[in-house]
VODREN-71618 format. One record per residue (C-alpha): x, y, z; residue in three letters. Coordinates in pm, whole numbers, plus 50000, padded with zeros to 5 digits. Layout:
N
NODE      x      y      z  rest
NODE      X      Y      Z   ALA
...
This chain:
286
NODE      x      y      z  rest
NODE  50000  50000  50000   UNK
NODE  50132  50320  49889   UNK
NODE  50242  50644  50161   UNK
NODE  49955  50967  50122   UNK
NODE  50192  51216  49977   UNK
NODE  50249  51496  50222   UNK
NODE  50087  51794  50236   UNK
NODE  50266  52107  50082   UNK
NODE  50356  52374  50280   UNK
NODE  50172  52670  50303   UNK
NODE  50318  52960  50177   UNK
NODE  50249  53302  50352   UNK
NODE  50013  53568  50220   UNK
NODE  50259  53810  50299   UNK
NODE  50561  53729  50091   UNK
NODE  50758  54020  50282   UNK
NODE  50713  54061  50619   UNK
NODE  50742  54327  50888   UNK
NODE  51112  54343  51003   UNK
NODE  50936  54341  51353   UNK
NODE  50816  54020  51278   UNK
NODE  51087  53833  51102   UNK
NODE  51264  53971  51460   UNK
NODE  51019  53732  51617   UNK
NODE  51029  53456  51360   UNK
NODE  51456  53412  51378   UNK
NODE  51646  53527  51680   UNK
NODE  51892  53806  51619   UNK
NODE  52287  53712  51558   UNK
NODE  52538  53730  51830   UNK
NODE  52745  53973  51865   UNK
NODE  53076  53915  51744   UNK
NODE  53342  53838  52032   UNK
NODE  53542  54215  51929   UNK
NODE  53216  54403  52001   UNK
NODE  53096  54186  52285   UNK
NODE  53339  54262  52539   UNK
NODE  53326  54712  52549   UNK
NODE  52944  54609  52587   UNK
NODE  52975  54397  52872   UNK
NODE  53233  54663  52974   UNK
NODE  52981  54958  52944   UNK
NODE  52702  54742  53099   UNK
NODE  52879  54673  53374   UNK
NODE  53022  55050  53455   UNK
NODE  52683  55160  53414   UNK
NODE  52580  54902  53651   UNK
NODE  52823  55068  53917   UNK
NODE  52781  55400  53891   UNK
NODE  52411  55345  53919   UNK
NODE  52478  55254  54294   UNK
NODE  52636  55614  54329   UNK
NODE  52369  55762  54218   UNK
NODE  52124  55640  54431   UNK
NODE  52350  55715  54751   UNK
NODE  52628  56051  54690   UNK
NODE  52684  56017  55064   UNK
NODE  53083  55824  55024   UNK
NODE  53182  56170  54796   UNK
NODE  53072  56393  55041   UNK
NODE  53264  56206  55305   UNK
NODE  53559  56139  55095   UNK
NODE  53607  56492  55045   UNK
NODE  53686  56552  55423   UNK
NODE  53982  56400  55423   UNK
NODE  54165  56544  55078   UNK
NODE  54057  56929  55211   UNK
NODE  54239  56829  55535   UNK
NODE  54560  56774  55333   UNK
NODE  54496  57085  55185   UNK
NODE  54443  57339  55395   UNK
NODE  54617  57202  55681   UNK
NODE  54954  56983  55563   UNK
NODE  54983  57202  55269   UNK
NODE  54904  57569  55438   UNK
NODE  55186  57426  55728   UNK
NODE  55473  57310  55504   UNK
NODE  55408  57634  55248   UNK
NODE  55498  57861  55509   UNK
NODE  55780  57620  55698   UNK
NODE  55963  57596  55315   UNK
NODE  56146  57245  55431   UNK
NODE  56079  57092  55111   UNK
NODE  56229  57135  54800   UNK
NODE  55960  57203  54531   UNK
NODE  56154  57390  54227   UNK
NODE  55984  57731  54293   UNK
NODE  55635  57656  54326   UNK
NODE  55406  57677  54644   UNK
NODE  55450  57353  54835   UNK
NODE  55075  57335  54876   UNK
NODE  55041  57381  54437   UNK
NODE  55309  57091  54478   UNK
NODE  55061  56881  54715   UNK
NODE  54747  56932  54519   UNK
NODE  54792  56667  54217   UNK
NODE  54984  56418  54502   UNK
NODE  54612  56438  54683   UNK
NODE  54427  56444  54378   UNK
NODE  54595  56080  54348   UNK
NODE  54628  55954  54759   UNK
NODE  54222  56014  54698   UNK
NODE  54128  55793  54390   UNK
NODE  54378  55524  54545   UNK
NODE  54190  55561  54830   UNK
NODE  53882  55517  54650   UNK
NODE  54014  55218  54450   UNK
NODE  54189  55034  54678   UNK
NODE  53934  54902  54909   UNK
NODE  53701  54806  54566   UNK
NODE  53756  54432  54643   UNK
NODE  53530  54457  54959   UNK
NODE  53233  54485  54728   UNK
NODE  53305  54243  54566   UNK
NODE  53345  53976  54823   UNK
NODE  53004  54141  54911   UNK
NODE  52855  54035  54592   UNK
NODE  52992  53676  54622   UNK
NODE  52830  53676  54989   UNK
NODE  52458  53801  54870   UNK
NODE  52513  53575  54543   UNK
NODE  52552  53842  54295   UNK
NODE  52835  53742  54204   UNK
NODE  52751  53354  54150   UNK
NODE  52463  53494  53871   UNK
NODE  52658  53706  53681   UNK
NODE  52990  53397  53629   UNK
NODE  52688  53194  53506   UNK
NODE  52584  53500  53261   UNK
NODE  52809  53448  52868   UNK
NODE  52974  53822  53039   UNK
NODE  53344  53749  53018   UNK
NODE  53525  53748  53312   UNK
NODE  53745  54014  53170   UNK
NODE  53437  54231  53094   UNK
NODE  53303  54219  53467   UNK
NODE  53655  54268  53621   UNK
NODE  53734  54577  53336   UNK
NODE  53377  54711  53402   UNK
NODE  53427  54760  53795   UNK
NODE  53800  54888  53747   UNK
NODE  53670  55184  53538   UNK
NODE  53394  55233  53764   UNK
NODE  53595  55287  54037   UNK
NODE  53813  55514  53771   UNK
NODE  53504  55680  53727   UNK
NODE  53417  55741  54118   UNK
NODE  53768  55861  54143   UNK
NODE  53734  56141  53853   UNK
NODE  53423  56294  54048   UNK
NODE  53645  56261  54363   UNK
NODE  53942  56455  54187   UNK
NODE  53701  56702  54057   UNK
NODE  53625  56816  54393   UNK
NODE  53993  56823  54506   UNK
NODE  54083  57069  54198   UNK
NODE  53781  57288  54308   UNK
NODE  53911  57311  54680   UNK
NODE  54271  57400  54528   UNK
NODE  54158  57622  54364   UNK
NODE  53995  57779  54621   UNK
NODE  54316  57809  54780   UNK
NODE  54473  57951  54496   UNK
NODE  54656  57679  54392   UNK
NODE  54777  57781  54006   UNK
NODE  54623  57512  53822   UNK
NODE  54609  57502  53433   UNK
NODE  54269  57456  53264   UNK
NODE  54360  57376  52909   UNK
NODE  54118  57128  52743   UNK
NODE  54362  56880  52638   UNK
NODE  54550  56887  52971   UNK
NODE  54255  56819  53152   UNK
NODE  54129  56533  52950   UNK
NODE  54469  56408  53039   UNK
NODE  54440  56423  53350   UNK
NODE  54127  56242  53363   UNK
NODE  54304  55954  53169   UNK
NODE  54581  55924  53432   UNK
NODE  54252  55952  53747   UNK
NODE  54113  55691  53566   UNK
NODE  54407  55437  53477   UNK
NODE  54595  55472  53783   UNK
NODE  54200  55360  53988   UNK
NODE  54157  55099  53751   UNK
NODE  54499  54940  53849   UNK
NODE  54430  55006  54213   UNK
NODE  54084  54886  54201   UNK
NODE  54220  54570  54028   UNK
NODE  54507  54542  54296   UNK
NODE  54236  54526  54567   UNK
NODE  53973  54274  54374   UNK
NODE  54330  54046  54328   UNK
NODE  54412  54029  54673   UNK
NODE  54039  53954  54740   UNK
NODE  54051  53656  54504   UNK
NODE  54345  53542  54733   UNK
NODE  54221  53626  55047   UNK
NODE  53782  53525  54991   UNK
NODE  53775  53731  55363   UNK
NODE  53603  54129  55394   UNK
NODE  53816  54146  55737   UNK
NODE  54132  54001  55575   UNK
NODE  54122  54237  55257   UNK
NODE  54071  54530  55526   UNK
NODE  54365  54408  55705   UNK
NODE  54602  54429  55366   UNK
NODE  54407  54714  55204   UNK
NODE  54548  54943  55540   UNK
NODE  54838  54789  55542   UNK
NODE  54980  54847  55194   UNK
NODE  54760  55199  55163   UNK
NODE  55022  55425  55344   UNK
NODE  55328  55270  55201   UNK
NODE  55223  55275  54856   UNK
NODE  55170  55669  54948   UNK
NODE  55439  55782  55137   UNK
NODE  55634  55548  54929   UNK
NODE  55570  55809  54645   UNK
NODE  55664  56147  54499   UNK
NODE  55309  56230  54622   UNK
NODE  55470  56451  54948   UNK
NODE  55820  56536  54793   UNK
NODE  56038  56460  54553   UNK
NODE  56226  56156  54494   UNK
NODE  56541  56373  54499   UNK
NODE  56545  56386  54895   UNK
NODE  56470  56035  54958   UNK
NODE  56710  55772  55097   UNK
NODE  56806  55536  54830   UNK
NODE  56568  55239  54911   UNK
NODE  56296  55421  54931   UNK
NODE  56388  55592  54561   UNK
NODE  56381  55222  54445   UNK
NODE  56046  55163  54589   UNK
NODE  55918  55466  54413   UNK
NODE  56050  55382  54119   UNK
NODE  55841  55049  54089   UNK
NODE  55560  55249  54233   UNK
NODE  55274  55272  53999   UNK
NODE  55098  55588  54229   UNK
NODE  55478  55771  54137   UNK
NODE  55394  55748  53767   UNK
NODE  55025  55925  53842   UNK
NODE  55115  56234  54081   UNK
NODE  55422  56283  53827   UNK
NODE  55178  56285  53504   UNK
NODE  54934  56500  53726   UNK
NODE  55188  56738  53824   UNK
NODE  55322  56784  53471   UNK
NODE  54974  56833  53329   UNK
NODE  54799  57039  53639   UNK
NODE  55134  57258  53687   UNK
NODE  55310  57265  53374   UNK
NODE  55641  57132  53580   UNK
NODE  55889  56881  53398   UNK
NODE  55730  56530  53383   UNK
NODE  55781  56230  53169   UNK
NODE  55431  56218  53114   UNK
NODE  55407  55967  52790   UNK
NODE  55635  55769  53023   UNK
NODE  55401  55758  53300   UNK
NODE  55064  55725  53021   UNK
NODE  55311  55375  52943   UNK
NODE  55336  55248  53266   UNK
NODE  55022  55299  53413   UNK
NODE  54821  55131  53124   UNK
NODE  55055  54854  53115   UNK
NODE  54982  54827  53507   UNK
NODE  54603  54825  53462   UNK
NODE  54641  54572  53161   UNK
NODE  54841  54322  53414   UNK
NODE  54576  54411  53713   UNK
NODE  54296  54300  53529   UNK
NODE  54440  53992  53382   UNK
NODE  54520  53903  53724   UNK
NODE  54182  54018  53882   UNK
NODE  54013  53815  53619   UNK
NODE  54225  53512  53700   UNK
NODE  54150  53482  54078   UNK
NODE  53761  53593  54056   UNK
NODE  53645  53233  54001   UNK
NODE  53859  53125  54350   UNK
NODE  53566  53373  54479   UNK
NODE  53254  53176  54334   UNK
NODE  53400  52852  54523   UNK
């Protein structure tokens, strides 16, 4: 006995349809892996700073402490004249070394909230998610770069207040947001690194205040490298925050700086923080 031939297939009254529905009819293509990860990237920053927004309180305390420098470290050693600054003011010379001891400050404690995440089980859902690990580590680092420009913004205000001789070219300036935002994204990366190693919030406090004052005074951020004993002019010199409040002081002041020098080494830095950051995050989902 022979088969019933099958039926034809209807053909659709519409022989070109809406591109709304041929949306709903085929699923639309991936994006390609070059245009996936700024995405995630973007996603992710936007993600952050959306937490800001909804609570300004941490810049308005943050600010306390940079105006403190200011008017009180800076006003002091301005008058006393004990340190060398070629010429300038030695509270102009402090401003850009603040401007960086406050995004560090900012950045360097960034691996708390993360080890916050992993204890609410945020962080579990968004490993399972196809966002690279790259892209979520990347997208916090230039968050925090991001929380650290608004934070510099307000130190250059209060200098200027004080009359601190700051330039205000354009170019200079975007510069100088560049450096803010590479030398947070290394930090920021530093601190989610030693969280991966760490998985504790009291441990990472422990090591975040332990390394925060070195890595400071272990920089050209207070004076210059030209009065400091020898092994501490090694550690500065290996000193990523060195680079920063060098390229900020060349920018901000106009004062001799190797600044494409400094661009180099603190993008190589945040480069190397992230790869590690992204390495150790899945020791956090365990």
């Amino acid at each position: 006995m022979s088969e019933a031939p099958a039926a034809p297939r209807t053909a659709s009254a519409d022989p070109h349809p809406a591109p709304g529905i041929d949306l709903l009819l085929r699923p639309p293509r991936p994006r390609a892996g070059w245009r996936l990860l700024p995405a995630r990237v973007i996603a992710m920053c936007a993600v952050e700073l959306q937490k800001l927004r909804h609570d300004r309180t941490e810049l308005y305390t943050r600010a306390v402490q940079p105006a403190l420098w200011l008017l009180i470290f800076g006003q002091t050693f301005t008058r006393i004249k004990a340190i060398p600054t070629g010429g300038i003011p030695y509270v102009d010379y402090l401003a850009p070394g603040i401007i960086a001891q406050s995004a560090m400050f900012i950045a360097i404690f960034y691996g708390i909230q993360i080890i916050w995440e992993r204890d609410a089980g945020i962080l579990n859902k968004l490993l399972v998610t196809p966002t690279p690990r790259s892209a979520l580590i990347t997208g916090k680092a230039f968050a925090a770069g991001v929380k650290s420009l608004i934070q510099a913004v307000v130190v250059i205000l209060i200098a200027a207040l004080l009359g601190v001789v700051l330039t205000w070219n354009p170019l200079k300036l975007l510069g100088v947001a560049a450096i803010v935002v590479l030398g947070s994204a290394f930090f920021s990366c530093l601190s989610m690194s030693i969280a991966g190693i760490v998985l504790n919030r009291d441990r990472l406090m422990g090591f975040g205040q332990a390394i925060t004052m070195p890595l400071f005074f272990g920089s050209n951020a207070l004076y210059p490298v030209s009065v400091m004993p020898g092994w501490l002019q090694a550690v500065s010199k290996v000193n990523p925050l060195s680079y920063q409040v060098d390229a900020l002081r060349g920018l901000l002041l106009g004062t001799h700086a190797h600044v494409g020098l400094d661009f180099a080494v603190l993008l190589v830095a945040a480069a190397l923080g992230i790869t590690a950051a992204s390495s150790l995050l899945g020791r956090l989902a365990r």
